[in-house]
Every structure is written in C-alpha cells, then in structure tokens.
PQR file with spaces between the fields and no chain letter, atoms N, CA, C, O and H, PARSE charges and radii, in Angstrom:
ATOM       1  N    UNK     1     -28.103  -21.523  -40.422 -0.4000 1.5000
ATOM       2  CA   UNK     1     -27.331  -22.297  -39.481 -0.0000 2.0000
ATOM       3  C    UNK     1     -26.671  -21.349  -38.484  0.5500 1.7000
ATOM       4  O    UNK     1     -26.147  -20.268  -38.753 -0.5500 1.4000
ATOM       5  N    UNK     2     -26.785  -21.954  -37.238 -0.4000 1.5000
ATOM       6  CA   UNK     2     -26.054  -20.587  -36.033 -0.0000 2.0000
ATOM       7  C    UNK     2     -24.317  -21.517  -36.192  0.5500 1.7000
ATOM       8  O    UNK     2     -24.022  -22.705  -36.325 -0.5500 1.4000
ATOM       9  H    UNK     2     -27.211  -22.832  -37.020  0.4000 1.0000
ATOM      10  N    UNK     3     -23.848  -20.774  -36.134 -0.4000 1.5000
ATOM      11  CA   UNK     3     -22.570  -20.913  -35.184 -0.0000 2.0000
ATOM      12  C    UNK     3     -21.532  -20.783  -33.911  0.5500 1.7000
ATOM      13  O    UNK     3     -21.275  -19.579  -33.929 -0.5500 1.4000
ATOM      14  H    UNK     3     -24.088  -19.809  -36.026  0.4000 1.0000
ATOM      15  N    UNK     4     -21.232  -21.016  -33.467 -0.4000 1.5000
ATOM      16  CA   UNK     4     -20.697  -20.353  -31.771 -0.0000 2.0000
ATOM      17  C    UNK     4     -18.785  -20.634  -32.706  0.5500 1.7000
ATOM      18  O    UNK     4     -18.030  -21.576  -32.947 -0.5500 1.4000
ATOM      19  H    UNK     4     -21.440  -21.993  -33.452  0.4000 1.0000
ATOM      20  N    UNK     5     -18.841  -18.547  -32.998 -0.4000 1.5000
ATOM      21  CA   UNK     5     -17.364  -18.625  -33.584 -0.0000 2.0000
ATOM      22  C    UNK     5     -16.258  -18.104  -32.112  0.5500 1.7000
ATOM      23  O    UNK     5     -16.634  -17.610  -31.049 -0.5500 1.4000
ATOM      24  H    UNK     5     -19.454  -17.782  -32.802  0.4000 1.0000
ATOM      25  N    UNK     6     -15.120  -18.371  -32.468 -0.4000 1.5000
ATOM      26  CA   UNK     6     -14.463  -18.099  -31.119 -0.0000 2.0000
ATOM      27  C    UNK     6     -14.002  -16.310  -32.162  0.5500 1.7000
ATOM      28  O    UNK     6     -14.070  -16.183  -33.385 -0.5500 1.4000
ATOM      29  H    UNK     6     -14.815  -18.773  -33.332  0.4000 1.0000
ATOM      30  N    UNK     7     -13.628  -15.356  -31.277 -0.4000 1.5000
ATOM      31  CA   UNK     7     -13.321  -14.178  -31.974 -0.0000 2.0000
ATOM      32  C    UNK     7     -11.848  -14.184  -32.748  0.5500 1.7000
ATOM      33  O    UNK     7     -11.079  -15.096  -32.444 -0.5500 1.4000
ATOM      34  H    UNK     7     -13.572  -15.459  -30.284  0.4000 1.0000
ATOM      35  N    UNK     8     -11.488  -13.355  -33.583 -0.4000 1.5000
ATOM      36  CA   UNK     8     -10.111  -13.313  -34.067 -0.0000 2.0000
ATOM      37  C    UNK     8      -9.570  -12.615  -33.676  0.5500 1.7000
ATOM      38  O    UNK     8     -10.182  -11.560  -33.507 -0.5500 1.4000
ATOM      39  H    UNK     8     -12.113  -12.614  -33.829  0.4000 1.0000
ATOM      40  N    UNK     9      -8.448  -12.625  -33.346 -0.4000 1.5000
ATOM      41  CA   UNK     9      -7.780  -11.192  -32.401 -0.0000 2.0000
ATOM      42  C    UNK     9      -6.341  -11.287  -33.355  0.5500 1.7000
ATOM      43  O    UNK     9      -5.842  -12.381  -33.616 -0.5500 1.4000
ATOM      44  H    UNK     9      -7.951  -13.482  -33.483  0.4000 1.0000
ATOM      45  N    UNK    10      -5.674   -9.829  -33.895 -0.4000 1.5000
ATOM      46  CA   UNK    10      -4.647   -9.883  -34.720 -0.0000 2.0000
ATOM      47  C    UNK    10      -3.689   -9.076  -33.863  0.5500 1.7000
ATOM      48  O    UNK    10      -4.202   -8.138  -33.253 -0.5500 1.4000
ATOM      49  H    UNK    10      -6.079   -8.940  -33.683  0.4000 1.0000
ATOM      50  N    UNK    11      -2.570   -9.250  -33.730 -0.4000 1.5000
ATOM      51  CA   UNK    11      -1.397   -8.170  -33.282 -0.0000 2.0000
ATOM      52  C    UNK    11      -0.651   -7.915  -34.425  0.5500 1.7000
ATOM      53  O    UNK    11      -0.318   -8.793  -35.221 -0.5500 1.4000
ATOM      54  H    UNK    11      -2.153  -10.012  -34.225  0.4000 1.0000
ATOM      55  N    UNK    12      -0.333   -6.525  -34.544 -0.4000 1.5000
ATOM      56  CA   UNK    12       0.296   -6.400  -35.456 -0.0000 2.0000
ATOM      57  C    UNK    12       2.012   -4.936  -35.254  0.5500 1.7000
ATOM      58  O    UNK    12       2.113   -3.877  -34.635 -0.5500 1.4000
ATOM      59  H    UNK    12      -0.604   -5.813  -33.897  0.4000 1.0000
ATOM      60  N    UNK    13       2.640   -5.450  -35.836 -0.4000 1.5000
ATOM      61  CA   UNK    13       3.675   -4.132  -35.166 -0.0000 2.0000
ATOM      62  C    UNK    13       4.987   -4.289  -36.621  0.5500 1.7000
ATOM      63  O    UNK    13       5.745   -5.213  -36.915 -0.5500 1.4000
ATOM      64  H    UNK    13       2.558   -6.311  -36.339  0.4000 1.0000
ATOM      65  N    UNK    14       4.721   -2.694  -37.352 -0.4000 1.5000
ATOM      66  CA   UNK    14       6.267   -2.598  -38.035 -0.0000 2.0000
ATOM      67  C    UNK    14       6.250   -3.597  -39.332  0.5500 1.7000
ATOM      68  O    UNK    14       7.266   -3.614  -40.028 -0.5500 1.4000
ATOM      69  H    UNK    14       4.106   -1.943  -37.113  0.4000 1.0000
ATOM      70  N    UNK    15       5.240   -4.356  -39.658 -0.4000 1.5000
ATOM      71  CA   UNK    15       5.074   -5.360  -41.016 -0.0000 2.0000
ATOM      72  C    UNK    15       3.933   -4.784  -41.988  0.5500 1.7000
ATOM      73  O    UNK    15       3.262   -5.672  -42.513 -0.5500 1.4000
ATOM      74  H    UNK    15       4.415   -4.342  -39.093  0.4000 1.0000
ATOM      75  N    UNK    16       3.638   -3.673  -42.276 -0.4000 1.5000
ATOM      76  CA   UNK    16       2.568   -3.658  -42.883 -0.0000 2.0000
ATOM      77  C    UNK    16       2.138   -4.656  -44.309  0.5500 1.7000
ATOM      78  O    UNK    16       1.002   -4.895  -44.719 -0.5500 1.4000
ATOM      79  H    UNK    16       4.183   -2.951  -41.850  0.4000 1.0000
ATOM      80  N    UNK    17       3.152   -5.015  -44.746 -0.4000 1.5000
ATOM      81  CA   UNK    17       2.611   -6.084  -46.122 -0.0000 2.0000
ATOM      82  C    UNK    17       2.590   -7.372  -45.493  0.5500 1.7000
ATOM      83  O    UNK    17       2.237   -8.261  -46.268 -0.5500 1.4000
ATOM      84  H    UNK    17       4.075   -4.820  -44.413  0.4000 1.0000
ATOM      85  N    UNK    18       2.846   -7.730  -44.384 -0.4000 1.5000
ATOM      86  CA   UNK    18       2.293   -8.833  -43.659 -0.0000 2.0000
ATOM      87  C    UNK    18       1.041   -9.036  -42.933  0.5500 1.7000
ATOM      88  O    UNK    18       0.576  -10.114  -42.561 -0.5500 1.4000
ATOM      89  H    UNK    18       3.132   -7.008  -43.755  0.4000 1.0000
ATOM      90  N    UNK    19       0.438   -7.590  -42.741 -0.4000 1.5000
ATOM      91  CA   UNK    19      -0.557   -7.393  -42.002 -0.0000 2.0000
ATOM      92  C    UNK    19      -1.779   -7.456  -43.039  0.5500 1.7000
ATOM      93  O    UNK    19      -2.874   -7.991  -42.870 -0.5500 1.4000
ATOM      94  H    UNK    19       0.816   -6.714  -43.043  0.4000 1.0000
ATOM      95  N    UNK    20      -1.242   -6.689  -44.278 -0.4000 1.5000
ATOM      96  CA   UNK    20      -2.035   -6.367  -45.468 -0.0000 2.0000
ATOM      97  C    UNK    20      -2.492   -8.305  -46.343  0.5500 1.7000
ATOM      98  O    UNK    20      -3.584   -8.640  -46.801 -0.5500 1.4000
ATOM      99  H    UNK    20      -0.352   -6.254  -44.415  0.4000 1.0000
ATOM     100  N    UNK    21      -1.615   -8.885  -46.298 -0.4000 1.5000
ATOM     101  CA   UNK    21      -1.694  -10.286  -46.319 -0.0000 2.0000
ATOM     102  C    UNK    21      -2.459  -10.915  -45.899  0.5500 1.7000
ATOM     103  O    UNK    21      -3.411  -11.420  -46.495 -0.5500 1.4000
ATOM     104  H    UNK    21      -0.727   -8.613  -45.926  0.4000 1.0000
ATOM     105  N    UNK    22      -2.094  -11.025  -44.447 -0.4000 1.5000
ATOM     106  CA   UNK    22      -2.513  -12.081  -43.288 -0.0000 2.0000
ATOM     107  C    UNK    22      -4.486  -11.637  -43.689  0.5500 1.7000
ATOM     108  O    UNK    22      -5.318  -12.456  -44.076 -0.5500 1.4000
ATOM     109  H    UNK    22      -1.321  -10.615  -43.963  0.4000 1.0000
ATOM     110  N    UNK    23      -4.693  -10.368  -43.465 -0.4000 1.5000
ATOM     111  CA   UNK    23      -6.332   -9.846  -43.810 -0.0000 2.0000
ATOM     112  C    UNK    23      -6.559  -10.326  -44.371  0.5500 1.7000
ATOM     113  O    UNK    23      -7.459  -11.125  -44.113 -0.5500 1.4000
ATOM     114  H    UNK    23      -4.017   -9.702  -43.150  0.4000 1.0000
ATOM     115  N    UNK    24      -5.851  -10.296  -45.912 -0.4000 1.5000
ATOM     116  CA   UNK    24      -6.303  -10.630  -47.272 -0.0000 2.0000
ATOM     117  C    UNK    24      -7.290  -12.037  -47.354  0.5500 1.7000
ATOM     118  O    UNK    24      -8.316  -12.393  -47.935 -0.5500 1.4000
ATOM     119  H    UNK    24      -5.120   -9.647  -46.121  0.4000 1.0000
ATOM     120  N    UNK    25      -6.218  -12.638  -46.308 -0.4000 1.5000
ATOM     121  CA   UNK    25      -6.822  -14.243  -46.567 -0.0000 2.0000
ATOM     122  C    UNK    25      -7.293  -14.780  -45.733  0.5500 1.7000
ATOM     123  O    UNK    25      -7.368  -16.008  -45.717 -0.5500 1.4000
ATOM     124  H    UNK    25      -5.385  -12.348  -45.836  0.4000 1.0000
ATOM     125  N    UNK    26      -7.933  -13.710  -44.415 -0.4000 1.5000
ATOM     126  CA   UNK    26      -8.602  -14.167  -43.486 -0.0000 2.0000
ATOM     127  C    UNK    26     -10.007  -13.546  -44.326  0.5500 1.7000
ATOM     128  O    UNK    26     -10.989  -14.248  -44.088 -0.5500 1.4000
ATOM     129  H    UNK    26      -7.872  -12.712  -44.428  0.4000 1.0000
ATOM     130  N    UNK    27     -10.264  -12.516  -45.147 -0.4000 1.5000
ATOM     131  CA   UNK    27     -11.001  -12.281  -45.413 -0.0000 2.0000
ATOM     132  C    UNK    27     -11.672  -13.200  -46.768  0.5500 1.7000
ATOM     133  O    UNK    27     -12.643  -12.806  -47.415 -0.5500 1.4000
ATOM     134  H    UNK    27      -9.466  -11.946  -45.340  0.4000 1.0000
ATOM     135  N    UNK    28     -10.877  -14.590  -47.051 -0.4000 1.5000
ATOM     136  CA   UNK    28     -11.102  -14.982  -47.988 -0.0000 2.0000
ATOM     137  C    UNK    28     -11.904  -16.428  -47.513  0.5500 1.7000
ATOM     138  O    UNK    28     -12.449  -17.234  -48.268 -0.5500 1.4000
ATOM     139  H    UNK    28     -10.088  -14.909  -46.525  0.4000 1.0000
ATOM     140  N    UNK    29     -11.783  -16.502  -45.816 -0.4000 1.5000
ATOM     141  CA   UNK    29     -12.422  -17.719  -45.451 -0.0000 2.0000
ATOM     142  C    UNK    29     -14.247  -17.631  -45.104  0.5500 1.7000
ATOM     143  O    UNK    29     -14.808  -16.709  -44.511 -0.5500 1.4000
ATOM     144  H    UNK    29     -11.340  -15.847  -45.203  0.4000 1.0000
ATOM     145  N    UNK    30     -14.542  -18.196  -45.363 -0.4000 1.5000
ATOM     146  CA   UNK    30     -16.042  -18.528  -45.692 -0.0000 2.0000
ATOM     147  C    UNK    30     -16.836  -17.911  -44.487  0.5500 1.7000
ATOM     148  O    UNK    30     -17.921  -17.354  -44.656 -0.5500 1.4000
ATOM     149  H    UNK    30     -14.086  -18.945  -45.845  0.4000 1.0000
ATOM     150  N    UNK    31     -16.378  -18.011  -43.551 -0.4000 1.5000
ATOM     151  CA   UNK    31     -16.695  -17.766  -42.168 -0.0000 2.0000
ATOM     152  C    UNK    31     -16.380  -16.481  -41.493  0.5500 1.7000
ATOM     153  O    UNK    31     -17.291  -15.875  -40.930 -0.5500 1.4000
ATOM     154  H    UNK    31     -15.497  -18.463  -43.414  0.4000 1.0000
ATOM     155  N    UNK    32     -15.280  -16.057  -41.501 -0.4000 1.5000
ATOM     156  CA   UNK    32     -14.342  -14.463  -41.068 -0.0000 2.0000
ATOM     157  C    UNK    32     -15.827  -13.444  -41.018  0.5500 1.7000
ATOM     158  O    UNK    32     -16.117  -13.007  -39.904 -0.5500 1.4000
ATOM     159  H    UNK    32     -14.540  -16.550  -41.959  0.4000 1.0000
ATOM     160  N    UNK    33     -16.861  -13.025  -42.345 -0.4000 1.5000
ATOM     161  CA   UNK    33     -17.627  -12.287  -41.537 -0.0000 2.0000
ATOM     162  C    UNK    33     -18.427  -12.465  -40.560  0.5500 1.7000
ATOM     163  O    UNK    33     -19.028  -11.608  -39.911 -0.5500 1.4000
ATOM     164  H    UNK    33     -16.626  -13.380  -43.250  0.4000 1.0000
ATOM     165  N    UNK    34     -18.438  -13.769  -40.432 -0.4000 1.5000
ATOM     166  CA   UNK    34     -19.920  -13.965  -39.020 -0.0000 2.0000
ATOM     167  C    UNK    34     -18.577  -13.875  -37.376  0.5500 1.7000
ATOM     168  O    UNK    34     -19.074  -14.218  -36.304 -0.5500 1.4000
ATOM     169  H    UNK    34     -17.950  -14.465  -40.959  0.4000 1.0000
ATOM     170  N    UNK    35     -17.563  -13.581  -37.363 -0.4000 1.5000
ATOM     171  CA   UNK    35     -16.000  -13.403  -36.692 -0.0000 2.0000
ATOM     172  C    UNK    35     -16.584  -12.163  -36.303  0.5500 1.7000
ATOM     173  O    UNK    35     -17.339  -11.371  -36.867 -0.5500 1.4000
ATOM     174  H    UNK    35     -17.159  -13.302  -38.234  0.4000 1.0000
ATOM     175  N    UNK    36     -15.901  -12.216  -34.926 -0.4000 1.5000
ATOM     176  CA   UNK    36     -15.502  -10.826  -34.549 -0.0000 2.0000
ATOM     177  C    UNK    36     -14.116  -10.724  -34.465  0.5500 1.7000
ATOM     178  O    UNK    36     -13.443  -11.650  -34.014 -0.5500 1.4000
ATOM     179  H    UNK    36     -15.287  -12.858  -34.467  0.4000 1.0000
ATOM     180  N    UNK    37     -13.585   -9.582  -34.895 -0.4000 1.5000
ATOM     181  CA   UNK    37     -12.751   -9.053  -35.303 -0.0000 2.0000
ATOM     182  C    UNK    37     -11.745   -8.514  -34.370  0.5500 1.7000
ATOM     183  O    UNK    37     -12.562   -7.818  -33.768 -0.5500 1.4000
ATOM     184  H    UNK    37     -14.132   -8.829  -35.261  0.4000 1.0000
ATOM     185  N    UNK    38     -10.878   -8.322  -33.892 -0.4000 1.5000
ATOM     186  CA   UNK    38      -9.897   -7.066  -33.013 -0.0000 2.0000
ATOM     187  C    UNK    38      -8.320   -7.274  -33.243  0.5500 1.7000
ATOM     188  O    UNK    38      -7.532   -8.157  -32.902 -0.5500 1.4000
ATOM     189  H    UNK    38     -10.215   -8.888  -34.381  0.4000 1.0000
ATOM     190  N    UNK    39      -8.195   -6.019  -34.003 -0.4000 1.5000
ATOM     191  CA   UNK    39      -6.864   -5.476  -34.080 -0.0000 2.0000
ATOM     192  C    UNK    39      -6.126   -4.737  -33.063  0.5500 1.7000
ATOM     193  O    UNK    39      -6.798   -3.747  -32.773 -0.5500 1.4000
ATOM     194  H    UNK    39      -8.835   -5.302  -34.279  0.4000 1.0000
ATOM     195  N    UNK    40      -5.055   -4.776  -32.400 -0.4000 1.5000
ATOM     196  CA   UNK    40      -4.188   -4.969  -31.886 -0.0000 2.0000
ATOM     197  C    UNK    40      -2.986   -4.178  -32.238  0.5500 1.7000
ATOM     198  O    UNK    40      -2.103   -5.031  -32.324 -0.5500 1.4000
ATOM     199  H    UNK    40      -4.510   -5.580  -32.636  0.4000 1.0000
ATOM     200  N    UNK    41      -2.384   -2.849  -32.526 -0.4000 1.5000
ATOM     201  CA   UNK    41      -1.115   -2.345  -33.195 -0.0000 2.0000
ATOM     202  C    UNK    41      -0.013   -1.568  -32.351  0.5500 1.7000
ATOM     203  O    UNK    41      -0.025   -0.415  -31.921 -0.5500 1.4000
ATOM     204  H    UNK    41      -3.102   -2.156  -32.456  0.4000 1.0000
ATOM     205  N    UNK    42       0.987   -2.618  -32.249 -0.4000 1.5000
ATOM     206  CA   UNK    42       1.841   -1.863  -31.027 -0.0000 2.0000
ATOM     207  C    UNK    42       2.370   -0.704  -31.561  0.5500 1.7000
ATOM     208  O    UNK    42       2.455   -0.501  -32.772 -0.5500 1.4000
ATOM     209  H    UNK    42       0.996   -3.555  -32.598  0.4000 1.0000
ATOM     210  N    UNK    43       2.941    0.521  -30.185 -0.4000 1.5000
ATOM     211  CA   UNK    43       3.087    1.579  -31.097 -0.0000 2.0000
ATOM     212  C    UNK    43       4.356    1.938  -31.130  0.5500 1.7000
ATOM     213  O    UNK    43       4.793    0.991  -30.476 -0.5500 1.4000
ATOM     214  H    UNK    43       2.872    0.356  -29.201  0.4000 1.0000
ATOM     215  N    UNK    44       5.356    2.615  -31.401 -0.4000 1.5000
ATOM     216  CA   UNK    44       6.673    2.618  -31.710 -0.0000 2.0000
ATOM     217  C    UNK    44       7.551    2.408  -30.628  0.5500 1.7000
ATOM     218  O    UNK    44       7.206    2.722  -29.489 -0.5500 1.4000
ATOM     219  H    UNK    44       5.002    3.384  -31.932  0.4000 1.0000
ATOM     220  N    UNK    45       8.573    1.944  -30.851 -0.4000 1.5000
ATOM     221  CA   UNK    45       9.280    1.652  -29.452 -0.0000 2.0000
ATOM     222  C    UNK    45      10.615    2.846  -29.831  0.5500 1.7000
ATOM     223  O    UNK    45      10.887    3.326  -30.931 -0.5500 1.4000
ATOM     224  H    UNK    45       8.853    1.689  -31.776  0.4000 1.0000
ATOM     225  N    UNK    46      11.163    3.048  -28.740 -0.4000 1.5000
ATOM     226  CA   UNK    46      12.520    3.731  -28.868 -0.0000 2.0000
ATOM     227  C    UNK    46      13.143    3.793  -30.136  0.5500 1.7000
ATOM     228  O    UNK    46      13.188    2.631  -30.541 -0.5500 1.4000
ATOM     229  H    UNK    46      10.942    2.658  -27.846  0.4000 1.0000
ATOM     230  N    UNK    47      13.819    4.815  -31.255 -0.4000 1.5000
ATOM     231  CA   UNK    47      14.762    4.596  -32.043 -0.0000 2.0000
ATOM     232  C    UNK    47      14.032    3.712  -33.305  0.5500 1.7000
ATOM     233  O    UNK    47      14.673    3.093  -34.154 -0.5500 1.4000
ATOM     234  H    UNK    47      13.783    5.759  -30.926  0.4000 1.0000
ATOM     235  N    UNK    48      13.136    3.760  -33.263 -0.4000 1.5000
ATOM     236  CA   UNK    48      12.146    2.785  -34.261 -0.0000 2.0000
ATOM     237  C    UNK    48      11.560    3.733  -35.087  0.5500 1.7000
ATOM     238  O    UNK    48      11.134    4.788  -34.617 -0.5500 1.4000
ATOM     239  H    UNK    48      12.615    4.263  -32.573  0.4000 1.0000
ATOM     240  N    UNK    49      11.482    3.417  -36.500 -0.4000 1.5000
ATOM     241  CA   UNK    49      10.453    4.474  -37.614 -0.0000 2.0000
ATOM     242  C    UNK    49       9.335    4.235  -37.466  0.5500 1.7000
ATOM     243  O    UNK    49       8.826    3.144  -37.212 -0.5500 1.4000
ATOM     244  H    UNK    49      11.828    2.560  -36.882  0.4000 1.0000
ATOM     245  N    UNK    50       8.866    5.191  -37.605 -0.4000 1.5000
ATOM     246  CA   UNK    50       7.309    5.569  -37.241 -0.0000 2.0000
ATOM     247  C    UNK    50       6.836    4.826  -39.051  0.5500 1.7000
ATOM     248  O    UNK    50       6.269    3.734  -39.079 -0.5500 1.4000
ATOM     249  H    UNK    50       9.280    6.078  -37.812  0.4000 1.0000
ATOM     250  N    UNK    51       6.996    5.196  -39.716 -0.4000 1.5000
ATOM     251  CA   UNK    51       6.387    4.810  -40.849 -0.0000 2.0000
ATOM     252  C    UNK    51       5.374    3.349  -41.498  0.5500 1.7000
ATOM     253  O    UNK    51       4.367    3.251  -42.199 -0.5500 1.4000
ATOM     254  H    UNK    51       7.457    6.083  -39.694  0.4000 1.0000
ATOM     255  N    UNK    52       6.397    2.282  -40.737 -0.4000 1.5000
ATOM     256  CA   UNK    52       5.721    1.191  -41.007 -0.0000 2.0000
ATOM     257  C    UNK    52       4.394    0.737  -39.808  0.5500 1.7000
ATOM     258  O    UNK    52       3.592   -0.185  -39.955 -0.5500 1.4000
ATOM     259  H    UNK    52       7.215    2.362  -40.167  0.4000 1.0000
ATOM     260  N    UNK    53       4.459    1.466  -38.916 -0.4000 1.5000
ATOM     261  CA   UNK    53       3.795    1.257  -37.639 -0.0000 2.0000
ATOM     262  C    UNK    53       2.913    2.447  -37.939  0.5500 1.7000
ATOM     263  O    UNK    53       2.295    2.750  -36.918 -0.5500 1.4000
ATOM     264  H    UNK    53       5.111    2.215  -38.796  0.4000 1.0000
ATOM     265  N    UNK    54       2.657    3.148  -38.849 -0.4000 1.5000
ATOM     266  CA   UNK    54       1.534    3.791  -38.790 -0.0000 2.0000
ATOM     267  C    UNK    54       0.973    3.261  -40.374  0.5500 1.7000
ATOM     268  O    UNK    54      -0.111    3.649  -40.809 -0.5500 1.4000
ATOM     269  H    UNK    54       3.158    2.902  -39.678  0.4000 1.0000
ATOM     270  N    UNK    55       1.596    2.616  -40.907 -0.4000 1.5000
ATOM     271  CA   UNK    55       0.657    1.974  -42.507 -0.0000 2.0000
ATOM     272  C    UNK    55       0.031    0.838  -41.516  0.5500 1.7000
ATOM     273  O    UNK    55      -1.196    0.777  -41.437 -0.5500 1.4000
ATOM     274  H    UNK    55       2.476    2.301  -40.553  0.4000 1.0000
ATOM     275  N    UNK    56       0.760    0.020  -40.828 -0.4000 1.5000
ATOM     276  CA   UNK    56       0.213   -0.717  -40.029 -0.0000 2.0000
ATOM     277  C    UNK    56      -1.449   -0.900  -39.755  0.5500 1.7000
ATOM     278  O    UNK    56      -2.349   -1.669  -40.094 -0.5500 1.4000
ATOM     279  H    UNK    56       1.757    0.069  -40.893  0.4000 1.0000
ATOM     280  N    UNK    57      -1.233    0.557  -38.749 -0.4000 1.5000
ATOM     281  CA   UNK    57      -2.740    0.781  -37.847 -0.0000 2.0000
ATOM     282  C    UNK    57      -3.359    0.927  -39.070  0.5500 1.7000
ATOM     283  O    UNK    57      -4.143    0.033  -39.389 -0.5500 1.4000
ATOM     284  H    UNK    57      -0.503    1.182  -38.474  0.4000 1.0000
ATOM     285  N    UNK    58      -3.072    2.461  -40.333 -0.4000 1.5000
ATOM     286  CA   UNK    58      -3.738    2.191  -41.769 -0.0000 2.0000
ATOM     287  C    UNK    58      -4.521    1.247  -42.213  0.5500 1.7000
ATOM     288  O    UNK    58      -5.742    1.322  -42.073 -0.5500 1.4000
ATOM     289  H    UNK    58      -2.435    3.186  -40.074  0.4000 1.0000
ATOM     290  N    UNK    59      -3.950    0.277  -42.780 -0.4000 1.5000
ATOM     291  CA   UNK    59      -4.153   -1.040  -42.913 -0.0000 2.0000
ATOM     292  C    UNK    59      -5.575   -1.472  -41.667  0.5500 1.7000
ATOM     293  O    UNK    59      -6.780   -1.619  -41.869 -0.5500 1.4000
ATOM     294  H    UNK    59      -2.959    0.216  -42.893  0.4000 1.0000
ATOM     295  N    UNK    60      -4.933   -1.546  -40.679 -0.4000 1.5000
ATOM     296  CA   UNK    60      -5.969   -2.235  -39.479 -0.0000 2.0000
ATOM     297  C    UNK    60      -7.484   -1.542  -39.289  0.5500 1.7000
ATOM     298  O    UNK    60      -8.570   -2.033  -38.977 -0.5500 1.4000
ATOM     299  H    UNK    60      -3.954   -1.427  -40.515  0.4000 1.0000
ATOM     300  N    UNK    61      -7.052   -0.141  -39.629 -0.4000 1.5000
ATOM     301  CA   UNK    61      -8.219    0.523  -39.477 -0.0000 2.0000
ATOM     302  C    UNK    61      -9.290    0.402  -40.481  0.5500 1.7000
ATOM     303  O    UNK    61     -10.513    0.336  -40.352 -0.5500 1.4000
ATOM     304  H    UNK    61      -6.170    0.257  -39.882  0.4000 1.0000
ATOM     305  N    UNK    62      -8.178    0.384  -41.973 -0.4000 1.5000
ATOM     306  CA   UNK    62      -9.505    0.422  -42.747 -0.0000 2.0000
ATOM     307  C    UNK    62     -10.063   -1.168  -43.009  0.5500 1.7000
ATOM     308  O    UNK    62     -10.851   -1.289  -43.946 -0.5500 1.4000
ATOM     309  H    UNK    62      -7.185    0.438  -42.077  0.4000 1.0000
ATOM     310  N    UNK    63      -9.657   -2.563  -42.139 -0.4000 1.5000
ATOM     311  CA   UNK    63      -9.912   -3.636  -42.162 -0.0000 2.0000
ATOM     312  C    UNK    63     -11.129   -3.388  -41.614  0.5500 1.7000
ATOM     313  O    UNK    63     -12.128   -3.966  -42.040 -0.5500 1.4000
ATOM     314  H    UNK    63      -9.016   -2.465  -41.378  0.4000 1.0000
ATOM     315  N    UNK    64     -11.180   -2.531  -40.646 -0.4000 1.5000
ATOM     316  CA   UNK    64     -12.076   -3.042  -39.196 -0.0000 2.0000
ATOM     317  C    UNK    64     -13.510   -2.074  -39.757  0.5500 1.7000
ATOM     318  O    UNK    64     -14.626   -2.230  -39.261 -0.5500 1.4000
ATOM     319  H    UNK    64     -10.368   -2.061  -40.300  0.4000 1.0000
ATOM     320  N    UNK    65     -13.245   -1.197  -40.739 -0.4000 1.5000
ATOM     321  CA   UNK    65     -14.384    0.324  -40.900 -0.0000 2.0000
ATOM     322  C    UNK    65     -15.168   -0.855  -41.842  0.5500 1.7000
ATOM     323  O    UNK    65     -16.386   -1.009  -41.753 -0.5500 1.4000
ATOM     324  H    UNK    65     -12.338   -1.071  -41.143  0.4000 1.0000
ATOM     325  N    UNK    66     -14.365   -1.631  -42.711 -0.4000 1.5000
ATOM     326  CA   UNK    66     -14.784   -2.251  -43.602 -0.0000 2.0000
ATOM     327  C    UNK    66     -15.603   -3.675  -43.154  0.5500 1.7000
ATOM     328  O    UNK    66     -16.731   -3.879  -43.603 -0.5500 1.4000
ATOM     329  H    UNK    66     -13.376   -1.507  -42.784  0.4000 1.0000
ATOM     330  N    UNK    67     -14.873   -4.755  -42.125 -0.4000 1.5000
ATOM     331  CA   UNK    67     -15.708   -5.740  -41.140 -0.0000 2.0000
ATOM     332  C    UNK    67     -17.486   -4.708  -40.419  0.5500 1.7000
ATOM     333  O    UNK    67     -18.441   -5.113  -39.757 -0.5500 1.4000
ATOM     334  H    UNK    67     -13.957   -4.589  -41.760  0.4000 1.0000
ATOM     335  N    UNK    68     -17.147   -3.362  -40.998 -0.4000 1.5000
ATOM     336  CA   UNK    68     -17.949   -2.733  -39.720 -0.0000 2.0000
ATOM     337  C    UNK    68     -19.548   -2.847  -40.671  0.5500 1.7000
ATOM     338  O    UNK    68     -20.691   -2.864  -40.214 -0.5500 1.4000
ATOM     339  H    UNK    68     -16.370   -3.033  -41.536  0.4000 1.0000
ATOM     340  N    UNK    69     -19.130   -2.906  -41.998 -0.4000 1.5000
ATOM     341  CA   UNK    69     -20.455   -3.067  -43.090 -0.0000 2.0000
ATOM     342  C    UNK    69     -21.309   -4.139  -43.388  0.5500 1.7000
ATOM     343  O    UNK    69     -22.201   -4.004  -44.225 -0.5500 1.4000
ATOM     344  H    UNK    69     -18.201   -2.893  -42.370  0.4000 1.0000
C-alpha cells in the first residue's frame, strides 16, 4: 500500500527526558518509519546550561542515525 505521509518535524530545547519520550512513542506508531523525520535543537541562549541542550541534540542525533537504518 503507498501512502502520501506529511513529514514530522520535532523542536526540541533544554528537556531532554521529554524529547527522549515524545521519540519513544512516535517510534511506537505503525507508520513513523515510512515518516520523514527532522529534528530541530535550539542552542543555548544567554546564562543557560549547556548540559540539558546538549543530551538534547544526543538524544536527537542518535534518533535520526537510527530512522537512518
């Protein structure tokens, strides 16, 4: 069966166990691999920790290496 999917596009900034989530259960819908995929990770703003904004991209990257199989 073809489908005409619209793409998924995620933004993500400073939540990594929300980001780690939100995947979880996009990756659990029936459909998500025939999806194209694009992550989105804003990058630190002023006075902001770097830490959660780089598990972030983490997270995003190894979503996308993994959509890439």
């Amino acid at each position: 069966m073809i489908y005409d999917l619209a793409p998924i596009v995620v933004f993500g900034y400073n939540r990594p166990k929300h980001m780690q989530t939100m995947l979880m259960s996009l990756s659990e819908n029936e459909l998500s691999d025939l999806s194209d995929l694009f992550i989105y990770c804003d990058g630190p703003k002023p006075n902001a920790t770097r830490e959660d904004i780089e598990k972030d991209i983490d997270i995003a990257a190894e979503a996308l290496a993994y959509a890439k199989r």
